[in-house]
N, C-alpha and C positions, 0 to 999 in steps of 0.2 A: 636493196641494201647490199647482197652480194652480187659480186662479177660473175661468178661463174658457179655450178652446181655438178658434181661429178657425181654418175650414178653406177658403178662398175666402172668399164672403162672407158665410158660417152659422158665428155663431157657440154654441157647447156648454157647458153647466157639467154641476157635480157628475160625477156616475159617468160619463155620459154624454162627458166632455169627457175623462175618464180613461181609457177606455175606446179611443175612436181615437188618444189620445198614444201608449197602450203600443205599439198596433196598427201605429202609423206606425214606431214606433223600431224593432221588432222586426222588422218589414219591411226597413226601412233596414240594420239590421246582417246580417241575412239574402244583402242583394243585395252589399255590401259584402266579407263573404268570399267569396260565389263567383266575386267578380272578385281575389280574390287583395288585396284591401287591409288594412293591420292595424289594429284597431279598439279603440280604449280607451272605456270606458262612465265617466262620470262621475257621481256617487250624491252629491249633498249630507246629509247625517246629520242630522236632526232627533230631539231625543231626545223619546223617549214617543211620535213616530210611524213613522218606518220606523229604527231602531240594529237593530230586532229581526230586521228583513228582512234586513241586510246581506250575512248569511252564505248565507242563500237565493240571494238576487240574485244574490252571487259563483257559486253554484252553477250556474243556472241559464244565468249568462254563458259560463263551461265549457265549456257543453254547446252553445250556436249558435257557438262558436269565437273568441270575445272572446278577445284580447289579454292585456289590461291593465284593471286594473279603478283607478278614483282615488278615495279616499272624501273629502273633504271638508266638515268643519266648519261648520255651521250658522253665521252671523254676522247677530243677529238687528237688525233695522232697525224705528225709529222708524216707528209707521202704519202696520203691516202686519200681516198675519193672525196671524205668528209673531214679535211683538215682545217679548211675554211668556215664553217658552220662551228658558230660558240655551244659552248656546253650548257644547257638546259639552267637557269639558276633555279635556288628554292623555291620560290612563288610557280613558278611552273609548273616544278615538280609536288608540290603541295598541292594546288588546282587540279592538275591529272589525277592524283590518289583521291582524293574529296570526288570527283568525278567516278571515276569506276569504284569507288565503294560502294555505290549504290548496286553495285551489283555482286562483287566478289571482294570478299576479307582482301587486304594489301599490306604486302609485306614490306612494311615503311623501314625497318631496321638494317636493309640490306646494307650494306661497305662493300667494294670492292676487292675482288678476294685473288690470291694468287696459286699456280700451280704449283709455283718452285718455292712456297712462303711454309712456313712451320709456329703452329699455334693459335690463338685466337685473333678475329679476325680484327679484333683492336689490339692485339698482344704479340708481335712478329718479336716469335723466339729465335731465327733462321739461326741467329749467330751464336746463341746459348747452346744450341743443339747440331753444331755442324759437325763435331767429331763426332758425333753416336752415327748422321748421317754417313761420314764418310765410310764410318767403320761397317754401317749395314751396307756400305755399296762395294766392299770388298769380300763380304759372305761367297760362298763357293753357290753355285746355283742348284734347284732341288735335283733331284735325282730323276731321271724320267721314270718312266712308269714301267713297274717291271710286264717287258714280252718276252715269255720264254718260249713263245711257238714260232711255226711256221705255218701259213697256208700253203694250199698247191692245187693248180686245175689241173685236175686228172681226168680220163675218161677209166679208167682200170685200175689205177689206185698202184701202178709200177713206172709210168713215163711220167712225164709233164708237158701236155699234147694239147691240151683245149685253150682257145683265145680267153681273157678276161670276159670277153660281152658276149660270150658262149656258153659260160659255166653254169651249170644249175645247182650246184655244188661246191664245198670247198673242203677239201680232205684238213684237219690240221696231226700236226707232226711236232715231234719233241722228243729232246736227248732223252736215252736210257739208262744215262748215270754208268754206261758200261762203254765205252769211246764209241755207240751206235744210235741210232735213232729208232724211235716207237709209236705208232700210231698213237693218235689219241680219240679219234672221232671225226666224223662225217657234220659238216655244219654247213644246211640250206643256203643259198644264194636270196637274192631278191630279186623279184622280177625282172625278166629282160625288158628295156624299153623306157627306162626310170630316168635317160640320162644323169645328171647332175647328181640327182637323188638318191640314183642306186650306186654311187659311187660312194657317198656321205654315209650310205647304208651297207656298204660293203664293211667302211673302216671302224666302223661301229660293231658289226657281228664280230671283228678281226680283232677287235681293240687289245688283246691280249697274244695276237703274233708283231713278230716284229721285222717279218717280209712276206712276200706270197710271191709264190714260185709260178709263171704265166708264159703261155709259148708264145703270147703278144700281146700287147696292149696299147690304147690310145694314145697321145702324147695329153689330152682331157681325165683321164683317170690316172695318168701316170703321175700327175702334179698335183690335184687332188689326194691322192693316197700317200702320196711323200710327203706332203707336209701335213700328213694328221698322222705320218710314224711308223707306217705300214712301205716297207721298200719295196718296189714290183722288181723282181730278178726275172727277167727275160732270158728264156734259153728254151731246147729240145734233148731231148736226154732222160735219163733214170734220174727216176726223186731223189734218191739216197746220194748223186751228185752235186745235187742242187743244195740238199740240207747239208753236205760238208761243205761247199762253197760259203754259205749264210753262216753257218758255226765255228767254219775253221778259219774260212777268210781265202782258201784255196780258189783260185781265179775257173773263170768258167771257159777257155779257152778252147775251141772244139767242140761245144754244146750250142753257141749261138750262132750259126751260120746255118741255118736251116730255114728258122723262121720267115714268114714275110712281113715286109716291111710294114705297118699300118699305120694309113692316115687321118684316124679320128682325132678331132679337136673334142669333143667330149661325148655326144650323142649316140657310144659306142654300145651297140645291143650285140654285134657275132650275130651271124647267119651261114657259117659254112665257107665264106668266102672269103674272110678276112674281115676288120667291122665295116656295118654298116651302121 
C-alpha cells in the first residue's frame, strides 16, 4: 500500500519497506497492551488487494488483544497508485464488518474525518469558527522554559578545559544578582560510552541551564543539545569569561582558537585525545 517507509534517515520500498511497517505496528500494539492501553487498528479496504485479508487481520488482531477493529473504505484519489481501483460500495463494506465481528467489536460509525475541519464529524463548523481560529493563530507563542544557568566542563572548577565525552562532571553557575556570577553546585555526568543516550541524558540533568561551557564537542551532541535548548559555547579560557559571553552576549574572540578541531558524528565518549 505505501512506496516507500523512511526509518531515520534510510529510506525502504517494496517488501522491504513492508516488512519493518508491520514489524514497527506489531511491536507498537504489543507494548501498548501491556501497559494496559485500548487499542483500535485501522485497515483501509482496498478491493482486489487486501477485502480478502480482512477477516484474517481481524483474527489475528484477537489474538495480540486489539480492541476495536475500524474498516474503512477505500476513497480513491486523482495521481496515485490506487486511482483506478473503485471505492469499496456498502455490501462490501457490510460483508467485511459481519466478517471480522466474529472476532473483534467494529467500529461501523466511522465518517471520514479531517485535520484542517472543526467540529463534529457530521457537523463541519470550519467556517462558523474561522475567526476564533485565525485569532488563536496570531497568540504570541509560550514562553520557553525559564534556564537561568550555565553548565561548564571544568577539571578545577577556574578554566573551561575538559571535552564534552570527557566530563564526569558538570559544574553549574549563575548570576549573583550583583553584575558577577556564583556557583551553584557540582552535578554528575552520565556514563561515558552511552552515545546518543548520554547526550538525551546530558540535556535532561541540564534541563534548567540554558548553555554549557565545553573545550570541545561533537558535531552529534552539538545538534542534539541545541535543539533540546541547552547551547554548547565552545572555547578555552576562565569560566567567569564564558558566563559573561552567555549573559552579556560579549563575543568570545581570543578564547577559541586553542581547541582541537573534533570529528564525532555522535559516539562521542573523550579519551584524552579528542573524541573517540
Amino acid at each position: 500500500i505505501y512506496a516507500w517507509v523512511r526509518d531515520g534517515k534510510v529510506i525502504y520500498r517494496g517488501r522491504q519497506a513492508a516488512e519493518l511497517l508491520l514489524a514497527r505496528q506489531l511491536e507498537a500494539i504489543h507494548l501498548l497492551k501491556e501497559h494496559g492501553v485500548t487499542v483500535k487498528v485501522n485497515t483501509i479496504v482496498i478491493p482486489g488487494i487486501n477485502d480478502a485479508h480482512v477477516p484474517v487481520l481481524a483474527a489475528t488482531m484477537k489474538e495480540l488483544g486489539v480492541d476495536l477493529l475500524n474498516c474503512m473504505a477505500l476513497f480513491p484519489s486523482a495521481e496515485t497508485a490506487f486511482e483506478h481501483i473503485p471505492e469499496p460500495d456498502k455490501e462490501m463494506m457490510d460483508t467485511l464488518h459481519s466478517q471480522a465481528e466474529h472476532f473483534l467489536p467494529q467500529m461501523r460509525h466511522c465518517t471520514r474525518c479531517r485535520a484542517d475541519a472543526v467540529g463534529l464529524l457530521d457537523h463541519d463548523r470550519t467556517d462558523e469558527l474561522r475567526g476564533c481560529l485565525s485569532a488563536c493563530a496570531q497568540l504570541p507563542k509560550p514562553e520557553e522554559p525559564v534556564r537561568p544557568y550555565v553548565a561548564v566542563a571544568t577539571l578545577e572548577g577556574v578554566l573551561v578545559n575538559q571535552h564534552l565525552g570527557e566530563a564526569t562532571r558538570f559544574q553549574v553557575w549563575g548570576e549573583d544578582g550583583q553584575g558577577g556570577y556564583r556557583f551553584i553546585e557540582d552535578r554528575p555526568a552520565p556514563p561515558a560510552g552511552g552515545g546518543n543516550q548520554r547526550w538525551l541524558a546530558i540535556s535532561r540533568i541540564l534541563a534548567d541551564c540554558r548553555a554549557i561551557l565545553v573545550n570541545d564537542l561533537g558535531e552529534g551532541p552539538r545538534e542534539m543539545l541545541s535543539k533540546r535548548g541547552l547551547r554548547p559555547v565552545v572555547m578555552a579560557g576562565f569560566i567567569e569569561r564564558g558566563l559573561e559571553a552567555v549573559y552579556t552576549g560579549k563575543d568570545l574572540i581570543g578564547l577559541q582558537g586553542r581547541q582541537r578541531k573534533c570529528s564525532s558524528k555522535g559516539a562521542c565518549a573523550g579519551g584524552g585525545g579528542g573524541c573517540g
